[in-house]
C-alpha positions, 0 to 999 in steps of 0.5 A, spaced: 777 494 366 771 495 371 773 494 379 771 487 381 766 490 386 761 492 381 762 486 378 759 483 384 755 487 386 752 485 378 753 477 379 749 479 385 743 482 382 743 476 377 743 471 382 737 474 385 734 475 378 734 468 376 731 466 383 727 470 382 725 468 375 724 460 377 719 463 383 715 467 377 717 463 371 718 470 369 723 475 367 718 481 367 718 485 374 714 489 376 717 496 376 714 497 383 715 492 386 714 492 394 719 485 396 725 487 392 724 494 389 732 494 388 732 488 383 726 491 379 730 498 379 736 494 377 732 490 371 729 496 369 737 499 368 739 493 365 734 495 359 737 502 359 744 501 358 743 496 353 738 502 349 745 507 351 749 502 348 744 501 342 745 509 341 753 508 341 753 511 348 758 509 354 755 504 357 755 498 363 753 492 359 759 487 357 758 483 351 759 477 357 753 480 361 748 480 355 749 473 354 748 472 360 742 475 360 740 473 353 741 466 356 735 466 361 731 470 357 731 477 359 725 482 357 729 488 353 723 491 351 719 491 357 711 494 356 709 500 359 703 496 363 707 490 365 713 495 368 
């Protein structure tokens, strides 16, 4: 079971996701992204734990956090020159 504190912190992130997703109409962040570079780190994680859960590798991603995701069209596979 994971501590409540990450869930947060998670939820957190999410929600700064979708407000960022509403202003831009996107769900590609830059991976540079001055105005809230933690958030595109966070975006750029998701992916990489989706790939490790992909490999069979432990992972941070609940089958809850990808529908979330899904649900809001997240970007998994990224282009490089859109990152």
């Amino acid at each position: 079971r994971r501590k409540p504190s990450l869930d947060a912190k998670w939820n957190k992130f999410y929600e700064a996701f979708l407000k960022y997703k509403e202003e831009t109409g996107s769900c590609l962040i830059p991976k540079v992204f001055e105005e809230n570079q933690p958030l595109s780190s966070w975006a750029f994680t998701q992916r990489h734990q989706m790939k490790r859960r992909k490999d069979g590798k432990h992972n941070l991603l609940t089958d809850e956090r990808i529908k979330k995701l899904n649900d809001i069209g997240f970007e998994w596979h990224a282009k490089k020159n859109k990152e």
